[in-house]
C-alpha positions as CSV (number, residue, x, y, z in Angstrom):
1,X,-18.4,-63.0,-27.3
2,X,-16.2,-60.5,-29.1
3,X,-18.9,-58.0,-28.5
4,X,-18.8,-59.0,-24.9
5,X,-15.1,-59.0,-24.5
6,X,-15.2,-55.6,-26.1
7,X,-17.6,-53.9,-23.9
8,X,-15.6,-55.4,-20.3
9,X,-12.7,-54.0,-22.0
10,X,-14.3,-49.9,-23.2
11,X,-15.4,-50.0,-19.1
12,X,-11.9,-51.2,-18.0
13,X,-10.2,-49.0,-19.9
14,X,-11.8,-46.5,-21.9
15,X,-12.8,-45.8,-25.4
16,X,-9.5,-47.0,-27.0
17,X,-9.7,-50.4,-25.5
18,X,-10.8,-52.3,-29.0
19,X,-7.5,-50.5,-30.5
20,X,-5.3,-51.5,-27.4
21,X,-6.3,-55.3,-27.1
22,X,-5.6,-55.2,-30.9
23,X,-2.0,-53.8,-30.3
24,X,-1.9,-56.0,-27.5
25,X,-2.5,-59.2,-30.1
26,X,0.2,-57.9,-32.0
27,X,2.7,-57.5,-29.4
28,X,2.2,-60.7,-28.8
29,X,2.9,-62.5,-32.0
30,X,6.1,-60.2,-32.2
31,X,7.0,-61.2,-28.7
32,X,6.8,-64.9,-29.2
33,X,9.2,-64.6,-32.3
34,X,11.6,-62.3,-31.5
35,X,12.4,-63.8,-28.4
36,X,12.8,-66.9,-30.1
37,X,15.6,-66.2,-31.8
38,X,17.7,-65.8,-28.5
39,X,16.2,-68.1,-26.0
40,X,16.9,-71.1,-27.8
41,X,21.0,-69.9,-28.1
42,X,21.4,-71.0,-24.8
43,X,20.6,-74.3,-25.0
44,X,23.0,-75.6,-27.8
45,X,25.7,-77.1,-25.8
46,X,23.1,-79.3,-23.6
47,X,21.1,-80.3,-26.4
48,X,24.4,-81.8,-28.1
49,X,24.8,-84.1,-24.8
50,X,21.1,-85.0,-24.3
51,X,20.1,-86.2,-28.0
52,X,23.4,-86.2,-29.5
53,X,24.1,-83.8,-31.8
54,X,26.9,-83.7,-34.0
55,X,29.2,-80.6,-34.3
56,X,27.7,-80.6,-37.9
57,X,24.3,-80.6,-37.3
58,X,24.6,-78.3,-33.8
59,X,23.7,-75.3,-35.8
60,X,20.6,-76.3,-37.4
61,X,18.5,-75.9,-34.3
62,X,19.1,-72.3,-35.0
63,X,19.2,-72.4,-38.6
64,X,16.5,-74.8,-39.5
65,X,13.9,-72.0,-37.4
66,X,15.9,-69.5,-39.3
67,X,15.7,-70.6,-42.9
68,X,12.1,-71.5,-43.0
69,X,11.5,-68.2,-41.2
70,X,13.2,-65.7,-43.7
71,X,11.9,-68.3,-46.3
72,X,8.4,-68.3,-45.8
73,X,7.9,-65.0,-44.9
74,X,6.6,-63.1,-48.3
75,X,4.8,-65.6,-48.5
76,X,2.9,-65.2,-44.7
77,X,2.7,-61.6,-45.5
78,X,0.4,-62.1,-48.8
79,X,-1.4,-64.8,-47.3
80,X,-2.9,-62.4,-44.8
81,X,-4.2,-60.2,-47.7
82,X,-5.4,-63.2,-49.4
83,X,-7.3,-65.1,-46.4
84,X,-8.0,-62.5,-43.8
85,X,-5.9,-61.6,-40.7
86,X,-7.2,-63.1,-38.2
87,X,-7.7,-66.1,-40.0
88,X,-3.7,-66.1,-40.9
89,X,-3.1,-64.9,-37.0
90,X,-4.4,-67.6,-35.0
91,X,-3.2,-70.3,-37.9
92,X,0.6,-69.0,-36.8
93,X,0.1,-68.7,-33.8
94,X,-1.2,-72.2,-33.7
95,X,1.6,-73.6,-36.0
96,X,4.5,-71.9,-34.4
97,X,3.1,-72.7,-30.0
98,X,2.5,-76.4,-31.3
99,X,5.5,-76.9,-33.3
100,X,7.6,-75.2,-29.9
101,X,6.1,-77.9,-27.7
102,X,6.9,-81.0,-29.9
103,X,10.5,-79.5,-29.8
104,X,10.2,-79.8,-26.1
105,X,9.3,-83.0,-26.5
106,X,12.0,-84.2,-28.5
107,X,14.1,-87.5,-28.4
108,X,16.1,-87.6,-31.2
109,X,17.8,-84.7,-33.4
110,X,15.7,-85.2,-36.7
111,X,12.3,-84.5,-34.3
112,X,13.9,-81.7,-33.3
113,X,15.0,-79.6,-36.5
114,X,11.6,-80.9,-37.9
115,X,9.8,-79.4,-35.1
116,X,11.8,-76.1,-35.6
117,X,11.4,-75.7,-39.3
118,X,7.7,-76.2,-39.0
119,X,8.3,-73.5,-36.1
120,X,10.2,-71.4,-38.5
121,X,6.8,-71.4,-40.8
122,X,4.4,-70.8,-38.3
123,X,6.6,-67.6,-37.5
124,X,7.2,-66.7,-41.1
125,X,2.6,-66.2,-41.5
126,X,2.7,-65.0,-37.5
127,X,5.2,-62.1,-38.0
128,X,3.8,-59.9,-40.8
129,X,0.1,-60.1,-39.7
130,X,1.3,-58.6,-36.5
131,X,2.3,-55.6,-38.0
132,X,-0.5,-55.9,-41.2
133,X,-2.8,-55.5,-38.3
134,X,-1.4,-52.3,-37.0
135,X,-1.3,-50.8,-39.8
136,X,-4.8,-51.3,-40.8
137,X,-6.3,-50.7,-37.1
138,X,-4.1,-47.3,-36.5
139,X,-4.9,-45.1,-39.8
140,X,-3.9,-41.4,-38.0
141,X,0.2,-41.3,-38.6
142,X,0.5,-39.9,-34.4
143,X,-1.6,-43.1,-33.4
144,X,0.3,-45.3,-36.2
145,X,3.8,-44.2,-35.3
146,X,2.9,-45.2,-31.1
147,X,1.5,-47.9,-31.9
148,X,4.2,-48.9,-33.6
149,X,6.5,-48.0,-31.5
150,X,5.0,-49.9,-28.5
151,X,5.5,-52.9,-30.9
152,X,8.6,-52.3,-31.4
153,X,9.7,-52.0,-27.9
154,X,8.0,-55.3,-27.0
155,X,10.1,-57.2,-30.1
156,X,13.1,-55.4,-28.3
157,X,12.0,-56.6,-24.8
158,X,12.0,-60.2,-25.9
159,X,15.2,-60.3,-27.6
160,X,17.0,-58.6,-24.5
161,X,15.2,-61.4,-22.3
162,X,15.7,-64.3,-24.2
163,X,19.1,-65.4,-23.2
164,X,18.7,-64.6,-19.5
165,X,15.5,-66.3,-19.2
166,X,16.9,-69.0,-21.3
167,X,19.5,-69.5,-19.0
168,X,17.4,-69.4,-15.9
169,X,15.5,-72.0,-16.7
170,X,18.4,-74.1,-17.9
171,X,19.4,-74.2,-14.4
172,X,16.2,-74.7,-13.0
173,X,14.0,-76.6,-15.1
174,X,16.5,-78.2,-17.8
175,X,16.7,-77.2,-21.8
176,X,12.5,-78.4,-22.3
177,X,11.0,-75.7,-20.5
178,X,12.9,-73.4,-22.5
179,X,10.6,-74.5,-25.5
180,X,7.6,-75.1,-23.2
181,X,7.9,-71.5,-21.7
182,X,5.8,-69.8,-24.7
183,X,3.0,-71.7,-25.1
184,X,0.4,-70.4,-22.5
185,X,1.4,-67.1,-24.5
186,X,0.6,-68.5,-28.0
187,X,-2.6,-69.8,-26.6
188,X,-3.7,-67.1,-25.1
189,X,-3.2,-65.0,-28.1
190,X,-5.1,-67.5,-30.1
191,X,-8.6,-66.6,-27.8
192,X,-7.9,-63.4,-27.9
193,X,-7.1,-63.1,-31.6
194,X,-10.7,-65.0,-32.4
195,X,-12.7,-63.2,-30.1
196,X,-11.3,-59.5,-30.8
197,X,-10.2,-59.1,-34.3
198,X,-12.6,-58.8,-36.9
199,X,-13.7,-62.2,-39.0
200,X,-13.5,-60.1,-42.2
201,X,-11.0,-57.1,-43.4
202,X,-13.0,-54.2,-44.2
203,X,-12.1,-52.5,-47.6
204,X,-9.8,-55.3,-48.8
205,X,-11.1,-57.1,-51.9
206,X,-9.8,-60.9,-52.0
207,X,-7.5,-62.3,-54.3
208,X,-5.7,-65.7,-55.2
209,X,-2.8,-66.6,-54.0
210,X,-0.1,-67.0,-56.6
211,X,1.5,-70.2,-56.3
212,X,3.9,-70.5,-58.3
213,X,5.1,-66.9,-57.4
214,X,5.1,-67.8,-53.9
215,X,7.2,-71.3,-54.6
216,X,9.7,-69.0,-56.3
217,X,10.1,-66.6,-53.7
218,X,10.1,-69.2,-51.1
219,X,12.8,-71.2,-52.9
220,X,14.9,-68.4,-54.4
221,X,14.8,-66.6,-50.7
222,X,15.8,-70.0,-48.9
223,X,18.8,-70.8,-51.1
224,X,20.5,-67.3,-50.8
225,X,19.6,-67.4,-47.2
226,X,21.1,-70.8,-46.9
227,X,24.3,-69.6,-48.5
228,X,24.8,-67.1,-45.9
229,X,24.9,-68.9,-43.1
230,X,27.1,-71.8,-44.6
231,X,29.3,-69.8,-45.5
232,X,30.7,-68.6,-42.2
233,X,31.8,-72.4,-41.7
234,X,32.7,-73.0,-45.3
235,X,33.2,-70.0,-47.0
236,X,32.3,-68.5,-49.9
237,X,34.5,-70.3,-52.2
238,X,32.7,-73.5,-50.8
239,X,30.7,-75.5,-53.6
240,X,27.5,-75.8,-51.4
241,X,27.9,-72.1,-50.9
242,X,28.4,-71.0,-54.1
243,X,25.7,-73.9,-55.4
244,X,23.3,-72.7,-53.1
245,X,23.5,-68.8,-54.1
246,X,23.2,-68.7,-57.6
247,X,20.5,-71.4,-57.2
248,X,18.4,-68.9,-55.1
249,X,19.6,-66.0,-57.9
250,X,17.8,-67.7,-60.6
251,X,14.9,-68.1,-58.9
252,X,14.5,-64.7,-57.7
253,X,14.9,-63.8,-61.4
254,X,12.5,-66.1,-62.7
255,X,10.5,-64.7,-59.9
256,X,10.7,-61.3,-60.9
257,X,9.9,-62.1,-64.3
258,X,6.9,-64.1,-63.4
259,X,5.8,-61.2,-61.0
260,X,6.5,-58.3,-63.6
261,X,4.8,-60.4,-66.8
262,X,3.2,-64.0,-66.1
263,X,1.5,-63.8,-62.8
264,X,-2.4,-62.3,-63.1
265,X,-2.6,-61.7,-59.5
266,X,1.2,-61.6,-58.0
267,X,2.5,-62.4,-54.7
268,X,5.0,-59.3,-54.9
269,X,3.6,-56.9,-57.3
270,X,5.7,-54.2,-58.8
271,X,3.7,-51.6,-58.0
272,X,4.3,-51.8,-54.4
273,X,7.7,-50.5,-55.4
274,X,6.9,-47.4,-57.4
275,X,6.1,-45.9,-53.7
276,X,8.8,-44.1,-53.0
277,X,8.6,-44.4,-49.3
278,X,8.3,-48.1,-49.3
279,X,11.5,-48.4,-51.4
280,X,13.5,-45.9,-49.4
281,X,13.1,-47.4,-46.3
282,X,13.3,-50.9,-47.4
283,X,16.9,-49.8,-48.6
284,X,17.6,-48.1,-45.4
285,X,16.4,-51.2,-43.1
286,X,18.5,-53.6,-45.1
287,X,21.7,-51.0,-44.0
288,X,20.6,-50.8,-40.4
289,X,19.6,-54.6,-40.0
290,X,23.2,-55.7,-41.3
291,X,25.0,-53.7,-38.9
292,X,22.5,-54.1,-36.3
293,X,21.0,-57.1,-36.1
294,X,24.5,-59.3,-35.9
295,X,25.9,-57.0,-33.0
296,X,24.7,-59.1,-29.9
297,X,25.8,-62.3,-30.9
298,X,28.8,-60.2,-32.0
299,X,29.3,-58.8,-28.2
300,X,28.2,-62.5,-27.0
301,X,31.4,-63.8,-28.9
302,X,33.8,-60.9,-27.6
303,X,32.5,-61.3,-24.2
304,X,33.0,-65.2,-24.1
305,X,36.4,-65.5,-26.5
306,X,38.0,-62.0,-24.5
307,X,37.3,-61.7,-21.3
308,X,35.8,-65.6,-20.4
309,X,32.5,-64.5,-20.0
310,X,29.9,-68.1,-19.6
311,X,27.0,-67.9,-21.8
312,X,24.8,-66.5,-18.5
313,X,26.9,-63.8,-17.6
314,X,27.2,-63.0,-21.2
315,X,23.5,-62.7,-22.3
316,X,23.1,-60.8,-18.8
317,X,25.7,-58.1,-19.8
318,X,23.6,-57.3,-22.9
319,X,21.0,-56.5,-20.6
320,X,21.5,-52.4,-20.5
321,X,21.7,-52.6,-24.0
322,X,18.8,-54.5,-24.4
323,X,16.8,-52.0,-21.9
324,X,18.3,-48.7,-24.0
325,X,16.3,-50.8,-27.1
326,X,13.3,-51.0,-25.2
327,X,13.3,-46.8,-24.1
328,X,14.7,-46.1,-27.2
329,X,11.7,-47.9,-29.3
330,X,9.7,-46.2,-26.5
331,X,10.8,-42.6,-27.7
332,X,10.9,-43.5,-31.2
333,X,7.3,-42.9,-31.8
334,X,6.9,-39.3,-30.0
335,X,10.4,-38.4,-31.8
336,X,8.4,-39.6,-35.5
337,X,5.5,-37.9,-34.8
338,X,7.7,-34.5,-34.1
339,X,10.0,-34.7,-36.8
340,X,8.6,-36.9,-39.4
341,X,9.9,-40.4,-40.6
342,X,13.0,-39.2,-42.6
343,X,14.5,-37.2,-39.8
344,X,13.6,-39.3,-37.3
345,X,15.4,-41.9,-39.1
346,X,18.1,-39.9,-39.5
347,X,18.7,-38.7,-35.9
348,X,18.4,-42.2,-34.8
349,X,21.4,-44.0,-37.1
350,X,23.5,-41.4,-36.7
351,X,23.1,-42.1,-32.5
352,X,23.4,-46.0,-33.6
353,X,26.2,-45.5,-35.4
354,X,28.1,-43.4,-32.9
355,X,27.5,-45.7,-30.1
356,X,29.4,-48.2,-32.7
357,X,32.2,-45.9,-32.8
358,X,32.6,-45.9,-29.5
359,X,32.5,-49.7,-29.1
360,X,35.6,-50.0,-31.9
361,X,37.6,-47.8,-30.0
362,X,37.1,-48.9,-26.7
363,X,37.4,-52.8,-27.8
364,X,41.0,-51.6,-29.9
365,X,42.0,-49.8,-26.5
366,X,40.7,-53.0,-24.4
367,X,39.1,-50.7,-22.6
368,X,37.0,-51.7,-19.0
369,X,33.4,-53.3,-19.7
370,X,32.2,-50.1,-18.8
371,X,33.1,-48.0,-21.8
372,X,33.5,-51.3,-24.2
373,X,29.9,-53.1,-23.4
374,X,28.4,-50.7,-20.9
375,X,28.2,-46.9,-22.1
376,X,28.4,-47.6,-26.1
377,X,26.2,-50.6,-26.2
378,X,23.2,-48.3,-24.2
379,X,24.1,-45.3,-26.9
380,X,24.0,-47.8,-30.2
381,X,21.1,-49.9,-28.7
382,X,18.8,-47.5,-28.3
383,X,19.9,-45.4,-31.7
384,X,19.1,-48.3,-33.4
385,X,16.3,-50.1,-31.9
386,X,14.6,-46.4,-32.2
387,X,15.7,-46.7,-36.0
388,X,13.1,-49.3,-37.0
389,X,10.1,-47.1,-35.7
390,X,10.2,-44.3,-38.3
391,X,11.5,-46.7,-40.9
392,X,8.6,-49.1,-40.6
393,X,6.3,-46.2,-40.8
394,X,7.6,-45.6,-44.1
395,X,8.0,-49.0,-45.5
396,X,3.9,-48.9,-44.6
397,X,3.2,-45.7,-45.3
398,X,0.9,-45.3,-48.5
399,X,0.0,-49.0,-49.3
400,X,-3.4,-50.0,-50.0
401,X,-5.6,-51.6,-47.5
402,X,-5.7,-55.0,-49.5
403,X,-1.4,-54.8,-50.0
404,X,-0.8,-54.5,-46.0
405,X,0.1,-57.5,-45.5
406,X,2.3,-57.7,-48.6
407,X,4.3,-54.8,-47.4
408,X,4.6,-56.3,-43.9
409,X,6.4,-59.5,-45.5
410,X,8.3,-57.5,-47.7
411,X,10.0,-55.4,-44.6
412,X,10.4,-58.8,-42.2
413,X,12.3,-60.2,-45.4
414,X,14.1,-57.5,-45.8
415,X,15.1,-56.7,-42.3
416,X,15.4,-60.8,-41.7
417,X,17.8,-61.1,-44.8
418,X,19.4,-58.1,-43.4
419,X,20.6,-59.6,-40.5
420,X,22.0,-62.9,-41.8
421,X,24.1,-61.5,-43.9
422,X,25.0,-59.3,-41.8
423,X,26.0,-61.8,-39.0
424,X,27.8,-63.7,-41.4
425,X,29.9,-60.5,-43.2
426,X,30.8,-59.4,-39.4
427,X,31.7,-63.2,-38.6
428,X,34.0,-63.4,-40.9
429,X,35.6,-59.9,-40.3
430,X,36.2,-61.2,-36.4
431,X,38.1,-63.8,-38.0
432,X,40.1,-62.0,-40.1
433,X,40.9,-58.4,-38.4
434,X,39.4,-58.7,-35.2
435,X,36.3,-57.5,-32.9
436,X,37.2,-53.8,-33.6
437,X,36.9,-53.9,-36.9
438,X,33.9,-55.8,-36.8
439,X,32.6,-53.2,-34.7
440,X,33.7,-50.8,-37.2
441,X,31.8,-52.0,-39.8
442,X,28.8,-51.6,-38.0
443,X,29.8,-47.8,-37.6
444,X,30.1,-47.8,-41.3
445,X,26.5,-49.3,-42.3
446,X,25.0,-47.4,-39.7
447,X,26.6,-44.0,-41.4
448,X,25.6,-45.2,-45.0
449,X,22.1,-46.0,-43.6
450,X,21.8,-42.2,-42.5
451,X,23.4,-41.2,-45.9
452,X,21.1,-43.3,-47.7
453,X,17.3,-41.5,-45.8
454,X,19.1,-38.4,-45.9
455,X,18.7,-38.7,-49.7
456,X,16.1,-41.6,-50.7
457,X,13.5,-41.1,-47.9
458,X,10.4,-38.2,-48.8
459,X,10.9,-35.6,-47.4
């Protein structure tokens, strides 16, 4: 059948049509669970009425998805070196479209966060086969770097969509359909995902999964993820908080130690690190994805709190932004291929951060939505969202076939990581000294990020 499906597809649209229902496959997975994370906002306040959540537990619709997500997903990433990627594609796929519909389905709170956690896994092995897959599909850098690109500006798609379709179909369907929305998606990328990729990676030599490594990582990433986002409520003097993080500490050491001396075939081997670009650009994502990655629910908050924006009208105000992200992941891949990952990189976080700038000033001066939200959030969204392009190239670039998938899961950690603490460092500046300095910090990882590829990043 995948022979079949292949051939309808070279006469439909040329030679490259294997190679673009591949990237297609991918964009798919990354659609799913991107959007995710901002569809589901929407519905918090209805889903408190309906099954009665407590102010307490409110959050952990979100966080439950989250914490299992950034969790589980070294983990996900070695799994698809270990059992194949297709294999470890339609298995997420699967997990996560199944686990969405029970969610939809729900009656009860504890239903709910269970369905969402098991959600938060199947995205955790979904996410870094999407981009292990491109990366062993598209070996030329040009054809890497637009493929990647492409991926990139679907990711950005969903997250700009999410809270306007969420909100549509709050008003027209009610807060189910906003979980049931995604699964003729997932289960069309699970038939295409068994008839078009390949049942067996070619050139990757299987290994065992590491166990206990990957309970480690799981753990130790879980706890310090977990202390992040309670302490925006709590604090970090709080002894959950403070519990929490040097729980996850220790086990990241042990982790470390178990990967660098105990483990015969390790989840996260040290090696992976002596590539310069990998390490480089990890650094540099980190930077970008903690002033990035926290800004819309930043400009959600400002919009609401500020100028009495509803939660509609807000998400729909992010849309320019979130159609800059789309053009500028677009461009990102012809401005790679031109000047090369590090100056790419470079070009695109100093835009990023100067769109910041602007939004600090112009929220200090309470300045019209035009030049606050409007003009700056176009010039930082698509600095930014351009950003990831170049840097993902070079968090890739190098690894062995049989480590892809590895080096996927290391980046979505990273970059996942990135963006809680990020939410929760900009959280509590709002608090403290207002949306302009928020805003300001942003500017300020944005300019370290292009400090740090300026230096760190091969030239």
């Amino acid at each position: 059948m995948s022979v079949y499906v292949t051939s309808v597809a070279r006469r439909a649209f040329g030679p490259g049509a294997p190679e673009r229902l591949v990237l297609i496959l991918a964009c798919i997975g990354s659609f799913c669970v991107i959007m995710d994370a901002t569809i589901v906002s929407v519905t918090l306040p209805t889903l408190r009425a309906d099954l009665g959540f407590t102010p307490a537990t409110l959050p952990w619709v979100v966080n439950a998805y989250t914490l299992t997500f950034a969790g589980c997903l070294l983990f996900g990433g070695r799994c698809a070196d270990v059992f194949g990627r297709r294999r470890i594609m339609v298995l997420g796929l699967g997990i996560f479209t199944v686990a969405r519909v029970c969610a939809g389905f729900a009656q009860s709170p504890g239903f709910l966060l269970t369905a969402r956690a098991v959600q938060g896994f199947g995205g955790a092995l979904l996410m870094p086969v999407t981009l292990s897959i491109l990366t062993a599909i598209f070996v030329q850098p040009a054809a890497r770097a637009r493929a990647l690109a492409t991926w990139s500006a679907v990711g950005a798609a969903g997250a700009a969509c999410g809270p306007v379709l969420g909100g549509l179909l709050m008003q027209l369907a009610g807060w189910r359909w906003v979980f049931f929305v995604i699964a003729p998606l997932g289960v069309a990328g699970m038939i295409g995902a068994r008839r078009v990729l390949p049942p067996h990676d070619a050139g990757c030599e299987r290994q065992r999964l590491d166990a206990v490594g990957a309970v480690l990582a799981t753990a130790g990433i879980s706890g310090v993820v977990l202390a992040i986002m309670r302490s925006a409520a709590a604090g970090w003097t709080d002894s959950t908080v403070l519990g929490a993080l040097l729980i996850g500490f220790v086990l990241m050491a042990i982790f470390a130690v178990h990967q660098a001396y105990w483990a015969a075939n390790p989840l996260l081997p040290p090696r992976i690190f002596r590539l310069r670009s990998v390490t480089s650009a990890n650094v540099v994502i980190f930077l970008l994805g903690a002033g990035f990655l926290g800004s819309p629910v930043l400009l959600s908050l400002y919009l609401q709190d500020v100028h009495g924006y509803s939660p509609l009208l807000a998400g729909a105000a992010y849309l320019p932004s979130g159609a800059a992200m789309i053009c500028g992941s677009r461009t990102a891949g012809w401005l790679t291929v031109r000047l090369g990952p590090r100056r790419a990189a470079m070009l695109c976080c100093a835009i990023g951060g100067a769109g910041f700038t602007c939004t600090a000033v112009s929220v200090a001066l309470d300045a019209s939505f035009v030049w606050a939200v409007l003009m700056s959030g176009v010039i930082f969204g698509f600095g930014t969202a351009a950003a990831f392009t170049p840097l993902t190239l070079g968090a890739t670039d190098g690894v062995p076939p049989e480590s892809n998938g590895l080096a996927a899961g290391v980046l979505n950690t990273v970059r996942q990581t990135s963006g809680a603490v990020g939410l929760a460092a900009l959280s509590a500046i709002a608090l403290s000294a207002g949306y302009p300095a928020a805003f300001a910090a942003c500017a300020i990882c944005l300019g370290v990020a292009y400090s740090v590829a300026s230096v760190l990043m091969p030239r």
